[in-house]
C-alpha positions as CSV (number, residue, x, y, z in Angstrom):
1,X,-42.0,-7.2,-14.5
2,X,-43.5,-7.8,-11.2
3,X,-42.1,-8.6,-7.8
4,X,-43.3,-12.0,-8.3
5,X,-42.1,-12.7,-11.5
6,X,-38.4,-11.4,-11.0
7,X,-38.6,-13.7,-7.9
8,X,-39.3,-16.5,-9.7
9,X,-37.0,-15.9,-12.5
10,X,-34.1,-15.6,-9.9
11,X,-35.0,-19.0,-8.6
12,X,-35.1,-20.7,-12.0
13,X,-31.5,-19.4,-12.5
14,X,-30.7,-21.2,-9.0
15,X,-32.8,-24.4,-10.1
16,X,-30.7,-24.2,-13.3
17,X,-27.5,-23.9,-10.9
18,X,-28.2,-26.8,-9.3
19,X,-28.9,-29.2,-12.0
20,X,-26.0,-28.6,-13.7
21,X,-23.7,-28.6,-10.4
22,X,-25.4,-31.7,-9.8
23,X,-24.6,-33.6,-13.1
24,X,-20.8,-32.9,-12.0
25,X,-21.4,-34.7,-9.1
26,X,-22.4,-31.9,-6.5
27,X,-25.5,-32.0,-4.1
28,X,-27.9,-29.5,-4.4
29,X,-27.7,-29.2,-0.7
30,X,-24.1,-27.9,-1.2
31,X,-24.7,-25.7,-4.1
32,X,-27.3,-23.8,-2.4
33,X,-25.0,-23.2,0.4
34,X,-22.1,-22.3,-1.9
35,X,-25.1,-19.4,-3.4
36,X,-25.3,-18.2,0.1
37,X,-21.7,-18.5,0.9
38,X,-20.7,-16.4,-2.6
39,X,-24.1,-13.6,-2.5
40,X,-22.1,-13.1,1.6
41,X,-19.0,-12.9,-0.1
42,X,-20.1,-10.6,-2.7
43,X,-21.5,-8.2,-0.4
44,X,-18.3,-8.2,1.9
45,X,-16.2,-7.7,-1.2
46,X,-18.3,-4.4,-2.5
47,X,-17.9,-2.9,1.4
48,X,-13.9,-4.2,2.1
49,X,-13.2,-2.3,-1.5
50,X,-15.1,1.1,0.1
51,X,-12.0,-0.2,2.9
52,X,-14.8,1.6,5.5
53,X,-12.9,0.8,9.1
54,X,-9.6,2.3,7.8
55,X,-11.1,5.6,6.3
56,X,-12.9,5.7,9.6
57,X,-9.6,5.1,11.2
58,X,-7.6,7.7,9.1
59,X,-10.8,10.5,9.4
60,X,-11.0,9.7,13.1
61,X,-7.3,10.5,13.7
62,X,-7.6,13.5,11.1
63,X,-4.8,11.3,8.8
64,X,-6.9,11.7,5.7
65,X,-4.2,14.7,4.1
66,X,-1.4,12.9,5.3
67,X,-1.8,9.3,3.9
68,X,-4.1,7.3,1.7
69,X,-5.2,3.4,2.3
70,X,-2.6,2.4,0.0
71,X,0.0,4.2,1.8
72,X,-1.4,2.8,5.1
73,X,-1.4,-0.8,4.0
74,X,2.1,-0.7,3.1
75,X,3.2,0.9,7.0
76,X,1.2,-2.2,8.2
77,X,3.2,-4.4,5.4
78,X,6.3,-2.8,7.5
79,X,5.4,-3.1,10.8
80,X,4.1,-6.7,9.5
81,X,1.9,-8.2,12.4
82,X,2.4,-11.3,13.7
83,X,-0.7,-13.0,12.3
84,X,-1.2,-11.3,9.0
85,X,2.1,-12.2,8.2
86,X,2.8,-15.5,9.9
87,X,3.7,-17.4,7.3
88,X,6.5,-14.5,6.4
89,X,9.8,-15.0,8.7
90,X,11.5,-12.4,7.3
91,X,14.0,-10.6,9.5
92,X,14.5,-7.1,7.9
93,X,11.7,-5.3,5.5
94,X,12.9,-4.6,1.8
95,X,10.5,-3.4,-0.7
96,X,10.2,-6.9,-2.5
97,X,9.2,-7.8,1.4
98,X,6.3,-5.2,1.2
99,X,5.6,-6.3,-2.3
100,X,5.1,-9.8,-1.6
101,X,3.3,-9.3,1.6
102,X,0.6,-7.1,0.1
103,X,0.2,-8.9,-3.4
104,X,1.7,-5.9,-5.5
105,X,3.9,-5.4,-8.2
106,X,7.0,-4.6,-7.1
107,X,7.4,-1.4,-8.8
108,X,4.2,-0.1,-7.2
109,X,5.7,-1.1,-3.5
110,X,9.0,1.0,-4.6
111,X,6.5,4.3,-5.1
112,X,4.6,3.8,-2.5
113,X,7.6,3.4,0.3
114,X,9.2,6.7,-1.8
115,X,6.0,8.2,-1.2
116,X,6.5,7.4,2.9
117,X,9.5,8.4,2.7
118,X,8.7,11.9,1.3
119,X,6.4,12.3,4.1
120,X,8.7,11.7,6.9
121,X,6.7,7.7,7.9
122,X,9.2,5.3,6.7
123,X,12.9,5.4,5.7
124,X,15.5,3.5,4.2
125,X,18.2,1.7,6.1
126,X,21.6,-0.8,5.3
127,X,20.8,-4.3,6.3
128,X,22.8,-5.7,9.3
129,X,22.5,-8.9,7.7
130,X,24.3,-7.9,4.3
131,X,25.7,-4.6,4.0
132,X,24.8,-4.6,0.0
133,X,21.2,-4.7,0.4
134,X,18.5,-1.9,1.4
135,X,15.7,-2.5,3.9
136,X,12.9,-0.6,4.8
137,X,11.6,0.7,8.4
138,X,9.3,2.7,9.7
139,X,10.1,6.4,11.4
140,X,8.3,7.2,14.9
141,X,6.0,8.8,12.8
142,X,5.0,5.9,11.2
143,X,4.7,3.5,14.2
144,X,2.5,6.0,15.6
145,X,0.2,6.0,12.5
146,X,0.2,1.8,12.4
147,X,-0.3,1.7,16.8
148,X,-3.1,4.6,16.2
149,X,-5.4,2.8,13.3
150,X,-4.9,-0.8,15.1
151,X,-6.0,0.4,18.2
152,X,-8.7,2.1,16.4
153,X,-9.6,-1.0,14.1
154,X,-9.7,-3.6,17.1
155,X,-11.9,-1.2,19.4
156,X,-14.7,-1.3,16.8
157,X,-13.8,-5.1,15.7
158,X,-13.4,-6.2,19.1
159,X,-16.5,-4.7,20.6
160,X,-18.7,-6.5,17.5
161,X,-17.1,-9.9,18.4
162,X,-17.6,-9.3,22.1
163,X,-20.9,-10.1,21.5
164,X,-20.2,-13.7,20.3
165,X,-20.4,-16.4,22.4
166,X,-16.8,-18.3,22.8
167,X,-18.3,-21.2,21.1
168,X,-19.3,-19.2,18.2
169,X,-15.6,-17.5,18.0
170,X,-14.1,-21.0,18.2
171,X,-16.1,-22.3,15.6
172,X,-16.1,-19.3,13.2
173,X,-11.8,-18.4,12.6
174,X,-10.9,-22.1,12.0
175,X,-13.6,-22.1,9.2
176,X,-12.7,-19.0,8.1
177,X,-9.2,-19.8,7.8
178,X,-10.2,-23.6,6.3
179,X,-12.2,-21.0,3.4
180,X,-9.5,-18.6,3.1
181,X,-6.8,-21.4,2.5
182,X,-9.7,-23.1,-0.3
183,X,-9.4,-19.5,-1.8
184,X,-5.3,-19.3,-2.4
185,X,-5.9,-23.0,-3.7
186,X,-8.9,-22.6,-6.0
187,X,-7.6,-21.4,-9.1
188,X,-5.5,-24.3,-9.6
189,X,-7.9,-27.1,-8.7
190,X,-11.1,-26.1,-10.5
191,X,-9.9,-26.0,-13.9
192,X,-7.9,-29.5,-13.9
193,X,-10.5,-31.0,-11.9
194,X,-13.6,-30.0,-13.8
195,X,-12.0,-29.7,-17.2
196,X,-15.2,-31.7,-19.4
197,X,-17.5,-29.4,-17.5
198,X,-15.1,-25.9,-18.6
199,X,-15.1,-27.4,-21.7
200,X,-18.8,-27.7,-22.0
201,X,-19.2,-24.3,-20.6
202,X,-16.9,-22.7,-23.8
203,X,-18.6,-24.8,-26.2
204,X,-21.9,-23.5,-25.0
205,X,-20.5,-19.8,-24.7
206,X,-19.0,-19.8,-28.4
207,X,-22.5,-21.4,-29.4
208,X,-24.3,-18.0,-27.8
209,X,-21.5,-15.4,-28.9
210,X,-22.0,-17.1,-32.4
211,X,-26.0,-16.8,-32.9
């Protein structure tokens, strides 16, 4: 197949896109954008998996034998910045803290902070809040580790955004948080919401597995 003709085959998928977002009542305009928006999105996803500005971090500080990216998001989970973690007013750290935080099961946050442990970058502690319950905090060690790869991560970050304009910072991180909250709300909406249209969808996919 030639250049040409997987070009226009890829377009005719679109085409087909849009007609039937359109029949549920959205604009082609918008579901052109919402291609672009999701072939961005798809492309970010593939490089945050690789998680390329924390191996850089850890390989830059010679970290790599020490600690993994799992291990490192869970000393961030500890240290729990201020904006990642706005919405989270806990006080003290336990490991259902870390688990929540991160979006883990809890029995994965449990071996990884035994893991930190182990290695001397976290350790556990009584609660001054209630003398029954464990916390978690990090050694000097691990600060060090967290204060190293932020410092590294906001170099590289901050010299890319430096050269944005402030208009273009000031209109790009309220959108991105307006699409981020859409995200966390998504997978409740679309199914209620477009629930003839699902159900059109399954009809036409038991049709195909059928034939």
């Amino acid at each position: 197949m030639s250049d040409q003709s997987k070009t226009e085959k890829r377009q005719s998928r679109d085409a087909a896109m849009g007609e039937f977002l359109e029949a549920a009542g959205i604009e082609r305009r918008v579901t052109d954008s919402a291609l672009e928006v999701d072939a961005v999105l798809q492309q970010w996803r593939r490089r945050a998996n690789k998680r390329e500005l924390g191996t850089a971090a850890l390989r830059a500080f010679g970290l790599g034998a020490e600690i993994d990216l799992a291990q490192l998001d869970v000393l961030i989970a500890i240290w729990a910045p201020s904006r990642e973690f706005a919405s989270c007013d806990a006080d003290e750290t336990m490991v259902s803290t870390i688990a929540s935080r991160l979006g883990i099961d809890p029995s994965r946050a449990s071996r990884l902070v035994s893991e930190l442990i182990s290695k001397g970058l976290a350790r556990r502690a009584v609660s001054q809040q209630d003398a029954r319950r464990t916390i978690v905090e990090l050694t000097a060690r691990g600060h060090a580790i967290v204060h190293a790869v932020r410092r590294f991560k906001f170099l590289v970050m901050g010299d890319f955004l430096s050269d944005w304009t402030q208009e273009e910072l000031d209109t790009f991180v309220p959108l991105l948080e307006r699409f981020v909250q859409w995200a966390d709300e998504a997978q409740s909406v679309g199914p209620d919401r477009f629930a003839s249209e699902i159900a059109e969808i399954s009809a036409e996919l038991a049709r195909k597995s059928a034939s």
